[in-house]
MDAnalysis code that builds the backbone (N, CA, C; Angstrom):
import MDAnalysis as mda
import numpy as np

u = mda.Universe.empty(351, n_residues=117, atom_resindex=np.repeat(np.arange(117), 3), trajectory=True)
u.add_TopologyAttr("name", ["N", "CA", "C"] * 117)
u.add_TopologyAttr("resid", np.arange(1, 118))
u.add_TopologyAttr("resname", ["UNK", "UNK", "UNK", "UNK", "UNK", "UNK", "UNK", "UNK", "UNK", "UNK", "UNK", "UNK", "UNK", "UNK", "UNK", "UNK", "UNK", "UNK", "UNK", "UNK", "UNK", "UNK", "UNK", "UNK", "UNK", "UNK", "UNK", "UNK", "UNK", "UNK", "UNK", "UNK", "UNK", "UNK", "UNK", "UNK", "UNK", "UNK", "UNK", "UNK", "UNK", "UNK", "UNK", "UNK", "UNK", "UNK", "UNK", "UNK", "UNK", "UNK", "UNK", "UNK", "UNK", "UNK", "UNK", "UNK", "UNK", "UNK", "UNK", "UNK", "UNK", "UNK", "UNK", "UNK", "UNK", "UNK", "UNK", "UNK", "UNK", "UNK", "UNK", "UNK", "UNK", "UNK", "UNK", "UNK", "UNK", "UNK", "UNK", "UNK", "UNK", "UNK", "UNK", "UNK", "UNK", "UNK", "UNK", "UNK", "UNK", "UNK", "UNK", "UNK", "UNK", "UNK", "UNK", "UNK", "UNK", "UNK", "UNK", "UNK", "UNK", "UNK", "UNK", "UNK", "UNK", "UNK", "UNK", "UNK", "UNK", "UNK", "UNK", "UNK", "UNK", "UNK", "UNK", "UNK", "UNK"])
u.atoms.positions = np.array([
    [95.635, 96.002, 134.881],
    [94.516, 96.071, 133.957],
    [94.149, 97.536, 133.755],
    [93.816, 97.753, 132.297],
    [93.323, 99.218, 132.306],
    [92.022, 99.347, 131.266],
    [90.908, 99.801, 131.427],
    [89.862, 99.438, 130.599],
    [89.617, 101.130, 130.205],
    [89.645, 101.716, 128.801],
    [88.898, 102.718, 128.502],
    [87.907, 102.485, 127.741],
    [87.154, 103.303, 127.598],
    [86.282, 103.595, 126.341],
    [86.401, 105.179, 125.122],
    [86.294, 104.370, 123.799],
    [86.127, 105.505, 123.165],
    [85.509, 106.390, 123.556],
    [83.723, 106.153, 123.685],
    [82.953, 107.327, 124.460],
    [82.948, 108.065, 125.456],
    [84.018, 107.552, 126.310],
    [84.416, 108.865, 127.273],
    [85.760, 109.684, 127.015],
    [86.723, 109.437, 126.169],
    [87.463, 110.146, 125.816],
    [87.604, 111.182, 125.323],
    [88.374, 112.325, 125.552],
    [88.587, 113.303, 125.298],
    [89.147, 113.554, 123.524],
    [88.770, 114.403, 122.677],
    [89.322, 114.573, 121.448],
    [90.794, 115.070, 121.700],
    [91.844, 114.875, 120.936],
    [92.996, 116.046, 121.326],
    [93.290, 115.941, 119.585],
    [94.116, 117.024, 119.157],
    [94.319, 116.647, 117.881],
    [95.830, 115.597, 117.652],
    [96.044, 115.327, 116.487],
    [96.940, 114.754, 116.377],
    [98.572, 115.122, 116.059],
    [99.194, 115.136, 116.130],
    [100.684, 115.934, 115.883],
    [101.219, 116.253, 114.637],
    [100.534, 115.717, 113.648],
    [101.532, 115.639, 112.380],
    [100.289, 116.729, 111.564],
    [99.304, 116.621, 112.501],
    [97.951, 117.977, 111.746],
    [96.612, 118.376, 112.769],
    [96.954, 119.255, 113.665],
    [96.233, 119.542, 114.695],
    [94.850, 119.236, 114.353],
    [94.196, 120.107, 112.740],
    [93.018, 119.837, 112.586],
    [92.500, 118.343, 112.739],
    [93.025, 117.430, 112.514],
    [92.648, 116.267, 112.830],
    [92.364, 115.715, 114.211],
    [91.232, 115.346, 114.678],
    [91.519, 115.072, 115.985],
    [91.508, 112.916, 116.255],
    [91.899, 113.093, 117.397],
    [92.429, 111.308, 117.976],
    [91.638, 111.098, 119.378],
    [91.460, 110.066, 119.541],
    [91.148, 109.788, 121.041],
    [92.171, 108.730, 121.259],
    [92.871, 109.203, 122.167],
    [94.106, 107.992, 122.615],
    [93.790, 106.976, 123.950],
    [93.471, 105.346, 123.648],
    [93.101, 104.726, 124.282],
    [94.021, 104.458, 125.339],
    [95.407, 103.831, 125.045],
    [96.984, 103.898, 125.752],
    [97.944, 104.730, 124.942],
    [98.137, 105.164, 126.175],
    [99.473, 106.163, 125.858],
    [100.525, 105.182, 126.296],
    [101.579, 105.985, 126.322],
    [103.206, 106.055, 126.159],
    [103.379, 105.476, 128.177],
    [103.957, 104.058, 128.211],
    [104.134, 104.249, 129.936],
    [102.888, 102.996, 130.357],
    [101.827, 102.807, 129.859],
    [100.852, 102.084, 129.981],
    [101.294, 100.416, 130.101],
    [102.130, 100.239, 128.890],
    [102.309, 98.679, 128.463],
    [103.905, 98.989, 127.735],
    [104.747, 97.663, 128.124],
    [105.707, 97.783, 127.556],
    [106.235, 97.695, 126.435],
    [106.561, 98.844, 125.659],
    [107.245, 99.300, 124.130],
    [105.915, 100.047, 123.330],
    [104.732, 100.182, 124.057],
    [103.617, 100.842, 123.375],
    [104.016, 102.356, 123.548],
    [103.974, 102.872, 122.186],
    [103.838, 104.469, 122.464],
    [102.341, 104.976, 122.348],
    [101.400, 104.294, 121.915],
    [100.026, 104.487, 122.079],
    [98.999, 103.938, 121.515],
    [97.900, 103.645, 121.467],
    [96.968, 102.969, 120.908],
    [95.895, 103.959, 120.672],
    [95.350, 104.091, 119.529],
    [94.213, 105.387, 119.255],
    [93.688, 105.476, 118.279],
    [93.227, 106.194, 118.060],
    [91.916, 106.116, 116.977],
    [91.164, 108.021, 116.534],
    [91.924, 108.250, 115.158],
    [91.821, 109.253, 114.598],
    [90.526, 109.184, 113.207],
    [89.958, 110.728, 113.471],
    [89.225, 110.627, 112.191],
    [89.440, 111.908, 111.200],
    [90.002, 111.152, 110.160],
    [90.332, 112.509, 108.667],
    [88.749, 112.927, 108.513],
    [88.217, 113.751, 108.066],
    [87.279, 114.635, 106.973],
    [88.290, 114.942, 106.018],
    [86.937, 114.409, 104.882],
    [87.458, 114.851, 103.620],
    [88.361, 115.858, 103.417],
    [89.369, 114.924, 102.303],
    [90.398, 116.373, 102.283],
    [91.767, 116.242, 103.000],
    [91.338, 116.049, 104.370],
    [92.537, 115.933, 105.223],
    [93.713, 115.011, 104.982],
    [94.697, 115.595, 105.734],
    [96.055, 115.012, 105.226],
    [96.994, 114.890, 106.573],
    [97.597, 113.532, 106.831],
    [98.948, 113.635, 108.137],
    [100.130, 113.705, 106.887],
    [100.753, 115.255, 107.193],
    [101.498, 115.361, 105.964],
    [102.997, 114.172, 106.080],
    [103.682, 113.638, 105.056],
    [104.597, 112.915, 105.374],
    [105.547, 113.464, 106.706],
    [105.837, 111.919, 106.899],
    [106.598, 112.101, 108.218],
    [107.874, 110.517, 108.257],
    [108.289, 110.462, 109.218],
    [109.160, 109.501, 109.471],
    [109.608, 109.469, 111.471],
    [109.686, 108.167, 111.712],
    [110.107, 107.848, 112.802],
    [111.060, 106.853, 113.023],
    [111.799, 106.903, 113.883],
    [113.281, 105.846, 113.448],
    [112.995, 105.513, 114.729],
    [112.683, 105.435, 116.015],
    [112.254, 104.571, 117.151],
    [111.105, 104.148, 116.963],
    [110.297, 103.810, 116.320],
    [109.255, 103.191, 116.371],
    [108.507, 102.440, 115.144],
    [107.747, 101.382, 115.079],
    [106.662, 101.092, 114.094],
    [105.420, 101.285, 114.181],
    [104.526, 101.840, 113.186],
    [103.428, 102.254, 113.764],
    [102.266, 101.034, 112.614],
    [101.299, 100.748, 112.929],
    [100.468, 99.732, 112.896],
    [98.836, 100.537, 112.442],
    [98.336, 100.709, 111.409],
    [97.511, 101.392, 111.081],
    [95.897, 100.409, 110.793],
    [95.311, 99.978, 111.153],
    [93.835, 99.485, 110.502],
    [92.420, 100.527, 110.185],
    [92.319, 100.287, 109.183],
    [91.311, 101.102, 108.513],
    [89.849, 100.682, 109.364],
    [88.852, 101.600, 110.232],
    [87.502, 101.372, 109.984],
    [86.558, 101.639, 109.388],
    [86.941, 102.595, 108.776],
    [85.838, 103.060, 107.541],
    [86.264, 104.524, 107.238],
    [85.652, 104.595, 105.880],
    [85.958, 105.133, 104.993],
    [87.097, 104.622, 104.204],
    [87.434, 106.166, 103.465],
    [88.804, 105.527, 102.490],
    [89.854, 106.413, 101.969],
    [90.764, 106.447, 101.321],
    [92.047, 106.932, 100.933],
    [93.370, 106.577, 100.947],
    [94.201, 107.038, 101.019],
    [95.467, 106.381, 100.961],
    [96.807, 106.540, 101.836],
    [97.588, 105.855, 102.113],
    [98.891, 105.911, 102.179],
    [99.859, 106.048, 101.953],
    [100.666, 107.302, 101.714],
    [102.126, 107.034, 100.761],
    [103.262, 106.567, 101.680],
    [103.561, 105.190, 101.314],
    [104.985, 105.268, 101.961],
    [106.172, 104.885, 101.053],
    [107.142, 105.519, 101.648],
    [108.557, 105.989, 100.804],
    [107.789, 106.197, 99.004],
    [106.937, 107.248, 98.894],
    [106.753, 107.532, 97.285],
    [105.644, 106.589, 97.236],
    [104.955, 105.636, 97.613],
    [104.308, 104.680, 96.636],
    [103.231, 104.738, 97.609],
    [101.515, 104.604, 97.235],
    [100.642, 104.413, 97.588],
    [100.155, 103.275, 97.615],
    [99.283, 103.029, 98.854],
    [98.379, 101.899, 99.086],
    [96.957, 102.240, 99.496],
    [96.237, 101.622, 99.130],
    [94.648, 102.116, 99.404],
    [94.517, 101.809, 101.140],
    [93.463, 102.569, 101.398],
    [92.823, 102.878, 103.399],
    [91.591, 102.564, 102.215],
    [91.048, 101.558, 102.241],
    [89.551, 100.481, 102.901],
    [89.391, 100.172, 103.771],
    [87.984, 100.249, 104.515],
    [87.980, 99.086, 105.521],
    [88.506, 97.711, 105.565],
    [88.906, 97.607, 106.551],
    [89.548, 96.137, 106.492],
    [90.901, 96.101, 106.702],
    [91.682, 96.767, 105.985],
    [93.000, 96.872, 105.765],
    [93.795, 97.344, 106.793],
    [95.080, 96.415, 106.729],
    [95.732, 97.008, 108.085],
    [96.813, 97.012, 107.484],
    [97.850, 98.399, 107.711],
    [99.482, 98.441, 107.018],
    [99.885, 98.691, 107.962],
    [101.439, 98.291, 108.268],
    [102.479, 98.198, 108.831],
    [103.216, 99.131, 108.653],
    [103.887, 100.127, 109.419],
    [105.023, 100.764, 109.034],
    [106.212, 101.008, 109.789],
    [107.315, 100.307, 109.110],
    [108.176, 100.313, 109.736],
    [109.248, 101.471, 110.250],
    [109.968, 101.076, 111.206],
    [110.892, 102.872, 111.706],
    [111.703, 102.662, 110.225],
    [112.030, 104.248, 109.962],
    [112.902, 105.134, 109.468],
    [111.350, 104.818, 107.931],
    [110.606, 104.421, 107.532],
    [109.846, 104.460, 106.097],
    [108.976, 105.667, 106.267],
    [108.959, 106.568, 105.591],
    [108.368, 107.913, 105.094],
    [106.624, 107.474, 105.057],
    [105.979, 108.308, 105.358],
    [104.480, 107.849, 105.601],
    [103.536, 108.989, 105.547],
    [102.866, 108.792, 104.437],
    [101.593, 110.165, 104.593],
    [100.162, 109.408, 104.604],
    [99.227, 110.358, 105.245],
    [97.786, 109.684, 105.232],
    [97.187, 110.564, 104.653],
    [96.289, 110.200, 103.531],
    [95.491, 111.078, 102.847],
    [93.990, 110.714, 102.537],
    [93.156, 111.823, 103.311],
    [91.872, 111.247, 102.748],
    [91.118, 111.974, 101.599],
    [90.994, 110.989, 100.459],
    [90.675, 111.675, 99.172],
    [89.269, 111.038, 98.702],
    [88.691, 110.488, 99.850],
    [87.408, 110.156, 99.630],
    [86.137, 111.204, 100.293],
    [85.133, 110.776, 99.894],
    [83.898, 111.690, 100.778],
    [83.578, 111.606, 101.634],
    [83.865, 110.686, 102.412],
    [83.442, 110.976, 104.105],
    [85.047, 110.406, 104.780],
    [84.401, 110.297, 105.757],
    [85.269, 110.359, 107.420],
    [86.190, 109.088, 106.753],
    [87.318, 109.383, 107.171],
    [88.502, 108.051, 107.416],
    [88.594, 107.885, 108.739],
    [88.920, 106.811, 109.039],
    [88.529, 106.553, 110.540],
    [89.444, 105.631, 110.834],
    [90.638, 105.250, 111.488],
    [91.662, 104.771, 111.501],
    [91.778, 104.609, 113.047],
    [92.342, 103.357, 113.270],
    [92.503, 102.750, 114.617],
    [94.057, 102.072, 114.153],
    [94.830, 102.857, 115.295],
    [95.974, 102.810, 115.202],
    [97.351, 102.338, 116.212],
    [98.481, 101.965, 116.562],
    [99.130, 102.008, 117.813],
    [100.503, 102.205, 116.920],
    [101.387, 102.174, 117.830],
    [103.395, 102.225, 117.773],
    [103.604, 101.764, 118.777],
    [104.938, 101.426, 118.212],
    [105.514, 100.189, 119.488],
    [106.844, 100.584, 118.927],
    [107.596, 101.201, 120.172],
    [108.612, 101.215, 120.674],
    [109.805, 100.503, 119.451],
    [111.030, 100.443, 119.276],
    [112.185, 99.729, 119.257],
    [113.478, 100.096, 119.412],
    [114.603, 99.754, 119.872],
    [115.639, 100.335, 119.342],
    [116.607, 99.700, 118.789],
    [117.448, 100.554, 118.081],
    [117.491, 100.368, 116.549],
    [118.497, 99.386, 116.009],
    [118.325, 98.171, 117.324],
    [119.199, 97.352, 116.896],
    [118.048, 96.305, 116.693],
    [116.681, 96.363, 117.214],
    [116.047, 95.313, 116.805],
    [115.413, 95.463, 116.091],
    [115.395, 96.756, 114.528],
    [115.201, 97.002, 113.327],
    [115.857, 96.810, 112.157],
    [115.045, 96.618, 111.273],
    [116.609, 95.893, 109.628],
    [117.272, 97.387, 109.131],
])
């Protein structure tokens, strides 16, 4: 069993744009095929510039605010509510082009690349 809380966590930034910072609930080693579970917040403006991962899928739900997603070229709206999927090797940017905070609660999970299409 492992219990954190957001409120005691440490900020660190995130990899794909330091200015952004994350609080990572599980890391990598915790649970099996999780590379982490966490929860990042954009300010306006901000951007995780495109990227791609071929070991992993990463699992995105929106808590508030808003903006978008490009994956492979094509956008999808970040509302609350919304949760996108992204699968290994699909191209992925996060963009917040709204006025306040995007606030995203997130994890990846592990695969290899025989149990991907």
């Amino acid at each position: 069993m492992k219990l954190t809380s957001l409120n005691n966590l440490p900020e660190e930034p995130v990899s794909h744009n330091p200015q952004i910072k994350k609080k990572v609930m599980l890391r990598f080693g915790d649970l099996p095929h999780l590379t982490n579970f966490s929860q990042s917040r954009f300010a306006p403006g901000q951007t995780a510039p495109a990227h791609t991962h071929q070991d992993m899928c990463e699992v995105f739900f929106v808590e508030s605010g808003s903006g978008f997603i490009r994956i492979n070229s094509e956008e999808y709206p970040l509302v609350p509510g919304n949760c996108i999927a992204i699968e290994p090797g699909e191209v992925h940017e996060v963009v917040n082009n709204g006025s306040t905070e995007l606030v995203l609660t997130y994890f990846g999970l592990r695969v290899e690349k025989s149990d991907h299409r």
